[in-house]
ZAVOLO-884891 format. One record per atom (N, C-alpha, C, O): residue in three letters; x, y, z. Coordinates in steps of 0.2 Angstrom, whole numbers, plus 5000, padded with zeros to 4 digits. Last residue first. Layout:
REM residues N
ALAXYZ ...
***
This chain:
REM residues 258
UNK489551144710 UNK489551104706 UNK488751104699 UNK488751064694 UNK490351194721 UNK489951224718 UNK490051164712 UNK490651144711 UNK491251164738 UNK491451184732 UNK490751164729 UNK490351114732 UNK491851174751 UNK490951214750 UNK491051194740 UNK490651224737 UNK493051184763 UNK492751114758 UNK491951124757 UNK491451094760 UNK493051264773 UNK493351284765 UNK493351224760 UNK493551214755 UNK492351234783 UNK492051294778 UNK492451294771 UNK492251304765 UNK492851054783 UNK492651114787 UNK492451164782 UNK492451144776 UNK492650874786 UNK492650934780 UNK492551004784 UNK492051014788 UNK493550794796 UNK492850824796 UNK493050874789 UNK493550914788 UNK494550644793 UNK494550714794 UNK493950724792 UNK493750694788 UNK493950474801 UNK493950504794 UNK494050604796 UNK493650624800 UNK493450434813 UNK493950384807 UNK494150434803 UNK494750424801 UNK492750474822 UNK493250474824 UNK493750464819 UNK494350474820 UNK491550584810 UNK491750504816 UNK492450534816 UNK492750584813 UNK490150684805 UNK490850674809 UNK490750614812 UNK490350594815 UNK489150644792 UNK489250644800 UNK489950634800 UNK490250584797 UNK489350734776 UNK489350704779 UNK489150714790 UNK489050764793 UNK487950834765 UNK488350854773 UNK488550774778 UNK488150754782 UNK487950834750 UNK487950794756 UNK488450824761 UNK489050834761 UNK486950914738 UNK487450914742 UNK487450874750 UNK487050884754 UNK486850884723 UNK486650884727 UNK487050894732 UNK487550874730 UNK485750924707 UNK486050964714 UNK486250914718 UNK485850874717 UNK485150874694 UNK485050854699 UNK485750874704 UNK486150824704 UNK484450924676 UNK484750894682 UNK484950904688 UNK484850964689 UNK483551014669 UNK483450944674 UNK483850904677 UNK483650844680 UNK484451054659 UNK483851064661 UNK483650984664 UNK483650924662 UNK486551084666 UNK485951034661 UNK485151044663 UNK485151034669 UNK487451184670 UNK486951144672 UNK486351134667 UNK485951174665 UNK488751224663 UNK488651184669 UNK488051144672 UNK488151104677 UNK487751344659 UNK488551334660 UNK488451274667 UNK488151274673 UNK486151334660 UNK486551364659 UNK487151324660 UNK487151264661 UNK484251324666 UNK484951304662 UNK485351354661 UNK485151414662 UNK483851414682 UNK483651384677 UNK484451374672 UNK485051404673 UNK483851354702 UNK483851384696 UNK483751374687 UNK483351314686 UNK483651254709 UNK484251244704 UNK484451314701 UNK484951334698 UNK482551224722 UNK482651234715 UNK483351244713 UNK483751244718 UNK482251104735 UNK482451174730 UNK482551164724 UNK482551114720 UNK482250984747 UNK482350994740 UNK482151054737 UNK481551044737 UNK483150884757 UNK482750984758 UNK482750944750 UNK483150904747 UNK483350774773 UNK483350804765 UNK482850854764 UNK482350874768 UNK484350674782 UNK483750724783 UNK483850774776 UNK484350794774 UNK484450494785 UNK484550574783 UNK483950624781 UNK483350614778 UNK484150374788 UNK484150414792 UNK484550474791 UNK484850494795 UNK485650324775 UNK485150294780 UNK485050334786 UNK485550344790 UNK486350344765 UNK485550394765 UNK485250364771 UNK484650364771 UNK487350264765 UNK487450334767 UNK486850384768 UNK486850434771 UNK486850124759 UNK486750144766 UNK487050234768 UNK486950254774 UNK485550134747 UNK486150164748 UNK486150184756 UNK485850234759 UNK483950114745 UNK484450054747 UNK485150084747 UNK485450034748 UNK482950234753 UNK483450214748 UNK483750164751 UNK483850154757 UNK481750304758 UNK481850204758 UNK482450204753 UNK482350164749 UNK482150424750 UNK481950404754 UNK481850314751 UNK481850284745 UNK483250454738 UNK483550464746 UNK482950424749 UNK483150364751 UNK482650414725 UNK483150394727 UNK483350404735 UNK483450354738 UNK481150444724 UNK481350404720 UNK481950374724 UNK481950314726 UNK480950564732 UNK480550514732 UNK480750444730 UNK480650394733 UNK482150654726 UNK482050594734 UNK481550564736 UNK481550534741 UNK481450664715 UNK482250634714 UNK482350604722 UNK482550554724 UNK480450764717 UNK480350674712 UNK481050644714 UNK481150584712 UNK481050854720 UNK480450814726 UNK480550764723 UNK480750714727 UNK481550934710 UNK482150884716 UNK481650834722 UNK481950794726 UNK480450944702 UNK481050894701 UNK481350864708 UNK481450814710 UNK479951034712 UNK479650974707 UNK480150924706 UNK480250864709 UNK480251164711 UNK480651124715 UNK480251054715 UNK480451014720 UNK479951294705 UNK479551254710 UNK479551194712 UNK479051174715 UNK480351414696 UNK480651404702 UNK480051334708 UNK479951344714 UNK480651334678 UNK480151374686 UNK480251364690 UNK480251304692 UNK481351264672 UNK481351344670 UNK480851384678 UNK480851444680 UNK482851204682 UNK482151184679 UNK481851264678 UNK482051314681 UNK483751094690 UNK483851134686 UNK482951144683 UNK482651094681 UNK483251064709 UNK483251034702 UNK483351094697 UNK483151154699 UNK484250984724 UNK484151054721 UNK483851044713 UNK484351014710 UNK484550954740 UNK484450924735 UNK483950984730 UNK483351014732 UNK485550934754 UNK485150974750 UNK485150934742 UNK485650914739 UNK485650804767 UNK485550814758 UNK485150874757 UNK484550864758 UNK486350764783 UNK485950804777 UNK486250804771 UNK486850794769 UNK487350684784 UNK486450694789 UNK486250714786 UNK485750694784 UNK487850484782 UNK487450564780 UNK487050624782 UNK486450614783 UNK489050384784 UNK488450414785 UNK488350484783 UNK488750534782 UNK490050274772 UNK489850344775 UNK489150334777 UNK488750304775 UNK490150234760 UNK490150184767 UNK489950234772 UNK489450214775 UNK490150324751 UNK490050284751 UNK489750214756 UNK489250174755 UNK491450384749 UNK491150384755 UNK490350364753 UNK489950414754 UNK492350414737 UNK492550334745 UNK492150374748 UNK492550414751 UNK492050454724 UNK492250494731 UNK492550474739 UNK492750504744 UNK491850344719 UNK492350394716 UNK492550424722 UNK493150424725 UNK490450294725 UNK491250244726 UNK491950294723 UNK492450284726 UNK489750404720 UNK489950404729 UNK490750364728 UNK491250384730 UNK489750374707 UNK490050444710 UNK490150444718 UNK490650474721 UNK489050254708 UNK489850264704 UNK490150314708 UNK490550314712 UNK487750284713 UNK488450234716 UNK488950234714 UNK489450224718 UNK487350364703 UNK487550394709 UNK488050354712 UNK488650364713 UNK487350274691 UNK487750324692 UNK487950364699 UNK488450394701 UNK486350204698 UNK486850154696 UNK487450234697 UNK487950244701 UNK485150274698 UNK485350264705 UNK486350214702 UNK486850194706 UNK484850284685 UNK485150344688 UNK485550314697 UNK485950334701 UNK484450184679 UNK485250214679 UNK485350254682 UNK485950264683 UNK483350164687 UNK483850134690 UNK484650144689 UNK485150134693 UNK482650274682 UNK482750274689 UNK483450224691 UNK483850234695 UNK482850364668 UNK482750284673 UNK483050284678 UNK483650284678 UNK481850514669 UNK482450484670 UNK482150404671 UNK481550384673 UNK481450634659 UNK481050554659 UNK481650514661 UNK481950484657 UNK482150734657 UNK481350754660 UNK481150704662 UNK480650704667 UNK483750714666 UNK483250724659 UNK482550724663 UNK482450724669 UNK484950684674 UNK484450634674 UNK483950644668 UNK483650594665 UNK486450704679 UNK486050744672 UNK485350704670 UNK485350694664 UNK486950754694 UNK486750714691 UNK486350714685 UNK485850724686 UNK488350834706 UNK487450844700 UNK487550784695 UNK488050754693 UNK488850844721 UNK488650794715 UNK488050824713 UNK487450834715 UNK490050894733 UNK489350914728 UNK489250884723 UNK489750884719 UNK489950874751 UNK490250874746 UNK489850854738 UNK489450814737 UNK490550994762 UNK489950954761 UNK490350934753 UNK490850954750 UNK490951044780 UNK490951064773 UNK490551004770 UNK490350964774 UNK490451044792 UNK490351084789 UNK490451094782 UNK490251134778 UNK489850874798 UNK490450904795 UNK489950974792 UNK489350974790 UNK488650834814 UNK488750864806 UNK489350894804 UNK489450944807 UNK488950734826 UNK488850804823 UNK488950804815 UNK489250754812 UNK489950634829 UNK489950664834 UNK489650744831 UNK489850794833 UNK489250464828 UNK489250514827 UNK489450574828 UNK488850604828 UNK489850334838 UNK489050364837 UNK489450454836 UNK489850494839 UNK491150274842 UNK490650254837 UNK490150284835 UNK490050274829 UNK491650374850 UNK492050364844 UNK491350324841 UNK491050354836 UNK490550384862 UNK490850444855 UNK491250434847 UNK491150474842 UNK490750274866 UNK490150294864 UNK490250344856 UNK490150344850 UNK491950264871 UNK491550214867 UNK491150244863 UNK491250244856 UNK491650374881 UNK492150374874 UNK492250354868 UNK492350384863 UNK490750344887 UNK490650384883 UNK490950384878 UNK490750394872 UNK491650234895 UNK490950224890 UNK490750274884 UNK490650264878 UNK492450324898 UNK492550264895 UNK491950234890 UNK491850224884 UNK491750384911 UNK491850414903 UNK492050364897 UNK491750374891 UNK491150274917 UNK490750294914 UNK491050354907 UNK490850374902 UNK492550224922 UNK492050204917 UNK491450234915 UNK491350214909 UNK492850324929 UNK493250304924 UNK492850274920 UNK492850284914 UNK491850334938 UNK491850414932 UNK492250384929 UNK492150404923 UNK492150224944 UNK491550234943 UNK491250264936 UNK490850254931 UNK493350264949 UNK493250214946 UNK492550214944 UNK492650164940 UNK493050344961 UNK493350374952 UNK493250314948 UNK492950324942 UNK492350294969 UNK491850354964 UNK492150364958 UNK491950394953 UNK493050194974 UNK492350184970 UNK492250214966 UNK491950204961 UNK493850294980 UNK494050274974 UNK493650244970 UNK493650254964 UNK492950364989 UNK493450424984 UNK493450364979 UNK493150364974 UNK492950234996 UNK492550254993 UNK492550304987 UNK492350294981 UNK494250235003 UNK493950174998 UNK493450204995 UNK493550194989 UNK494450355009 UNK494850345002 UNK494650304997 UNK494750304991 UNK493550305019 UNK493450355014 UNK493850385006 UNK493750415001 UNK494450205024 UNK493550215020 UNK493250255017 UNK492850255013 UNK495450295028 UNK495550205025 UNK494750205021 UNK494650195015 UNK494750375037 UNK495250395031 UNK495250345027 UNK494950355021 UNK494350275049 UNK493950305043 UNK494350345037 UNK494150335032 UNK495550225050 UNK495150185047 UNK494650205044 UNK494350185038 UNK496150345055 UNK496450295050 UNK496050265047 UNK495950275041 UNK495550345068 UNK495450395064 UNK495950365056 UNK495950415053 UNK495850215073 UNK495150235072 UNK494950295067 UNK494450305064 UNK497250255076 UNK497050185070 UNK496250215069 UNK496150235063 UNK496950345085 UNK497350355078 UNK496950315074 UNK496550325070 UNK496450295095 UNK496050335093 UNK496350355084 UNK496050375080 UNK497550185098 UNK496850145096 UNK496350215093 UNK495950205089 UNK498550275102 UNK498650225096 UNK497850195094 UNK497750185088 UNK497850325113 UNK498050375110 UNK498050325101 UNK497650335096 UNK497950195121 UNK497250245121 UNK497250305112 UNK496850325108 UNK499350195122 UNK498950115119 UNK498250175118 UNK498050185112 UNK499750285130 UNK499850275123 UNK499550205120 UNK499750175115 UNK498950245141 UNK498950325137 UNK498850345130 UNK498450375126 UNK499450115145 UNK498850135144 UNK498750195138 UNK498550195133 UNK500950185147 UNK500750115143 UNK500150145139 UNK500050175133 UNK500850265158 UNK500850285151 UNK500950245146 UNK501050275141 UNK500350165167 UNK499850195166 UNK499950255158 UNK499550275154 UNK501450085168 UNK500850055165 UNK500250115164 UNK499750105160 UNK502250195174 UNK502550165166 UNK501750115164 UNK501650105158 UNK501750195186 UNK501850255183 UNK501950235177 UNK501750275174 UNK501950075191 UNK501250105189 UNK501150145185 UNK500650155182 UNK503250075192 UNK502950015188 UNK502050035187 UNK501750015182 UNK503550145202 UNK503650165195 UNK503550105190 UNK503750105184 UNK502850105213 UNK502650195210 UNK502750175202 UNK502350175197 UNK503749995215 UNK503049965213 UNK502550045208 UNK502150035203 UNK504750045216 UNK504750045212 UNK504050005209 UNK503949995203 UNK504350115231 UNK504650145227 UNK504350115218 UNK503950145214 UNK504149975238 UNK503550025235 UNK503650095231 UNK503150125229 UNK505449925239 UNK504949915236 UNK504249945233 UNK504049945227 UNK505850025246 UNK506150015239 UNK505750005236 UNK505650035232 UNK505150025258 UNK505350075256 UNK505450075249 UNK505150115246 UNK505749885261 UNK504749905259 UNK504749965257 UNK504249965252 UNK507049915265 UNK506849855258 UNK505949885257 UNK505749925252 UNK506949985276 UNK507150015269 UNK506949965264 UNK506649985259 UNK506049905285 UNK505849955283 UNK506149975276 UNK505749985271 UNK507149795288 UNK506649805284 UNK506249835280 UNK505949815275 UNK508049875292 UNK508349855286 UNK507649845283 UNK507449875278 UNK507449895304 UNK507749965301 UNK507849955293 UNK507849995289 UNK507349775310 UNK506649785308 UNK506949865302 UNK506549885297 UNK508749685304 UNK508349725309 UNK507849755305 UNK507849765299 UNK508949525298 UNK508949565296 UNK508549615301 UNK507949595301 UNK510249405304 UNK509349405305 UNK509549495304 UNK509949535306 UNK511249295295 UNK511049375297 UNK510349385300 UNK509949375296 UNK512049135299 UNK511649195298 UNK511349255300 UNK511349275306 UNK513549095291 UNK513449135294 UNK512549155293 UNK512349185288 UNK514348935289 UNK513648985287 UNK513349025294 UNK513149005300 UNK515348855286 UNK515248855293 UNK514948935290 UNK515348985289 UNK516048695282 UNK515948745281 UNK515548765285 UNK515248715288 UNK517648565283 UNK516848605287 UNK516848655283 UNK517348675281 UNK518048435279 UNK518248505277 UNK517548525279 UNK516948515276 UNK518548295277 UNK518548305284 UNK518548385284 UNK519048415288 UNK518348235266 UNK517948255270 UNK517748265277 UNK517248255281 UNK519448365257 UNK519448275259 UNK518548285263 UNK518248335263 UNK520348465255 UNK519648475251 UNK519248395252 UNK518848375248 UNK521648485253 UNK521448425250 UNK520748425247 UNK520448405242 UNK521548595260 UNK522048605255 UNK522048555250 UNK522148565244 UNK521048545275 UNK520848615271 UNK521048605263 UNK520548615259 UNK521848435278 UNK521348435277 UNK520948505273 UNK520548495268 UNK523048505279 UNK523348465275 UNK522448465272 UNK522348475266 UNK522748605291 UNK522948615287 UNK523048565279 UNK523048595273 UNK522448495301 UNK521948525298 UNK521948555294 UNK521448545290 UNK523748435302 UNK523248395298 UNK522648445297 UNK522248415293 UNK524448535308 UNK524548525301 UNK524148485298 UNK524148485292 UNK523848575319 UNK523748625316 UNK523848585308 UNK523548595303 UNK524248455327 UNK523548455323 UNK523548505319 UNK523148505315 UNK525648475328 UNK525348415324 UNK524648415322 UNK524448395317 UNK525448585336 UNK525848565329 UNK525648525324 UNK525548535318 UNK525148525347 UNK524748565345 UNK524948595337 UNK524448615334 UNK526148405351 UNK525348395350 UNK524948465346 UNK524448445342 UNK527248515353 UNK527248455348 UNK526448435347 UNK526148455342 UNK526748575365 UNK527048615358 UNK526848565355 UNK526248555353 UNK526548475374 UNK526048505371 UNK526248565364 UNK525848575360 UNK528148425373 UNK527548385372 UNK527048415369 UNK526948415363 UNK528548555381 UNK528748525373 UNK528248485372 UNK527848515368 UNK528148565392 UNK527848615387 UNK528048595381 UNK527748615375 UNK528348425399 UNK527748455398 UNK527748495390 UNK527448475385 UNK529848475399 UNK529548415396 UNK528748435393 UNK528648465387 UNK529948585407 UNK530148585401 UNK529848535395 UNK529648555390 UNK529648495418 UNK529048575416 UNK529448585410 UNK529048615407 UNK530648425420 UNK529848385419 UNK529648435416 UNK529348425410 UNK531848515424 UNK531748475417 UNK530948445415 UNK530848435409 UNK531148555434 UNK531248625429 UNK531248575420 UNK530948585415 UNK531248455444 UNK530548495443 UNK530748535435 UNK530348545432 UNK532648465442 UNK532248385441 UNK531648405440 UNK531348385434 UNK533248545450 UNK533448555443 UNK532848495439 UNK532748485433 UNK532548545461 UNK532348605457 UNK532448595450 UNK532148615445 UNK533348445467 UNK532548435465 UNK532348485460 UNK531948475456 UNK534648505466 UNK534448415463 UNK533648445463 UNK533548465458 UNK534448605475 UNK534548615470 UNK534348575463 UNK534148595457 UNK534248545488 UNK533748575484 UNK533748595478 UNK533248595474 UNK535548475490 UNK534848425489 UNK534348465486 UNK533948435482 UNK536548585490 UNK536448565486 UNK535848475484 UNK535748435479 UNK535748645503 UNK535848675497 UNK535648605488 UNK535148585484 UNK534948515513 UNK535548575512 UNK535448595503 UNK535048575499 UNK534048455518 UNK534048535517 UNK534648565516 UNK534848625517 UNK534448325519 UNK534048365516 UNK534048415513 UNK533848425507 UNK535348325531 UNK535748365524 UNK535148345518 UNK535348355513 UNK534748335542 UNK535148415538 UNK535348425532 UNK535548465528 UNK534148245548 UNK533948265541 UNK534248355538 UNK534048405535 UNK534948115557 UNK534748215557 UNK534648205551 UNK535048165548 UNK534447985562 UNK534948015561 UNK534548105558 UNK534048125558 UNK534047915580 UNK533847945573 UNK534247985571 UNK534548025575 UNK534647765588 UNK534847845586 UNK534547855582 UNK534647815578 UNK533647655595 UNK533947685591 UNK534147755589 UNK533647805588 UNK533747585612 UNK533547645607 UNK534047665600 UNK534647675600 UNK533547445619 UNK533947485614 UNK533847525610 UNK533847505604 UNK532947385633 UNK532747395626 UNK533247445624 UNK533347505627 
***
């Protein structure tokens, strides 16, 4: 049987055999890390491309806080802080709401009392009014001065002429229409006893149809006796008109003698 020679593995190990492998291992491990550079490249830019587009492959990603019992405290803190000053502002709400309702109230009775103050003027307004009324219509008083008619009637007057002439002399004087309050009434006559002038307001002033003699009040006197200006038996008289609103009041220097 024939042995085979084995040959020596020296030149495995020699230098330049390790060298070849070293250089062989250095290019794969080069390889490798470029590969994974390139891989890791490529996806940074598609996440990026993804981000930028807003596509739906774009995560969001919600942080939460669990808030500590320290935060909570201060929040309940605040809160009942401002819950004080929400009480605080309702109760001077209240105050002035209490305040405003006693005003109004003290208002209202002013407000009723002024209504009433005004009932009362209005009241006095009218009732002066009235008066006023009153006054201008209804006589306000006897004129002081007066005005004088003698009449020359004789012993055996007719009554009728004589009421005709008195009318003349009133319509002469425009009063006429007039009221009267008083009539002295006076007769010329040799004896002081006033006869005649009785017979002349029997006749003429009372129940007289001449409205000036309505509801007047009459005197009858003596005259004296004949003379200048006064004829035996004729007839005095003096009328004291009533003051009105209408007409100037005769005062002391309207006395004239007749």
């Amino acid at each position: 049987m024939t042995r085979r020679r084995r040959r020596p593995q020296r030149d495995e190990q020699t230098p330049v055999g390790l060298s070849g492998w070293l250089y062989t291992d250095l290019l794969l491990g080069l390889m490798v890390v470029f590969l994974a550079t390139v891989s890791v490249m490529n996806l940074s830019s598609d996440e990026d491309e993804e981000d930028s587009t807003g596509g739906p492959g774009t995560t969001t990603t919600t942080t939460t806080t669990t808030p500590t019992a320290e935060d909570l405290a201060d929040r309940f803190a605040e809160a009942e802080a401002e819950v004080a000053e929400l009480s605080a502002l309702v109760e001077t709400l209240n105050s002035q709401r209490d305040v405003a309702q006693a005003k109004n109230a003290e208002l209202n009775i002013e407000i009723g009392e002024a209504d009433s103050e005004k009932l009362g003027l209005q009241e006095t307004v009218l009732r002066l009014g009235a008066y006023l009324a009153e006054s201008r219509a209804a006589p306000r008083g006897v004129e002081k001065g007066f005005y004088c008619i003698r009449l020359d009637v004789g012993l055996s007057p007719d009554w009728v002429q004589v009421k005709q002439d008195l009318q003349t002399v009133l319509d002469e004087k425009e009063i006429s229409s007039r009221q009267a309050g008083i009539v002295l009434t006076s007769a010329v006559a040799p004896t002081p006893d006033g006869s005649g002038a009785r017979r002349f307001n029997r006749e003429v002033i009372v129940n007289s149809e001449f409205p000036i003699f309505t509801d007047v009040a009459f005197l009858a006197d003596w005259n004296g006796t004949e003379g200048p200006g006064k004829p035996n038996a004729s007839i005095r008289l003096r009328v004291f008109l009533m003051a009105d609103a209408d007409h100037e009041p005769l005062d002391q220097t309207n006395q004239p003698s007749c």
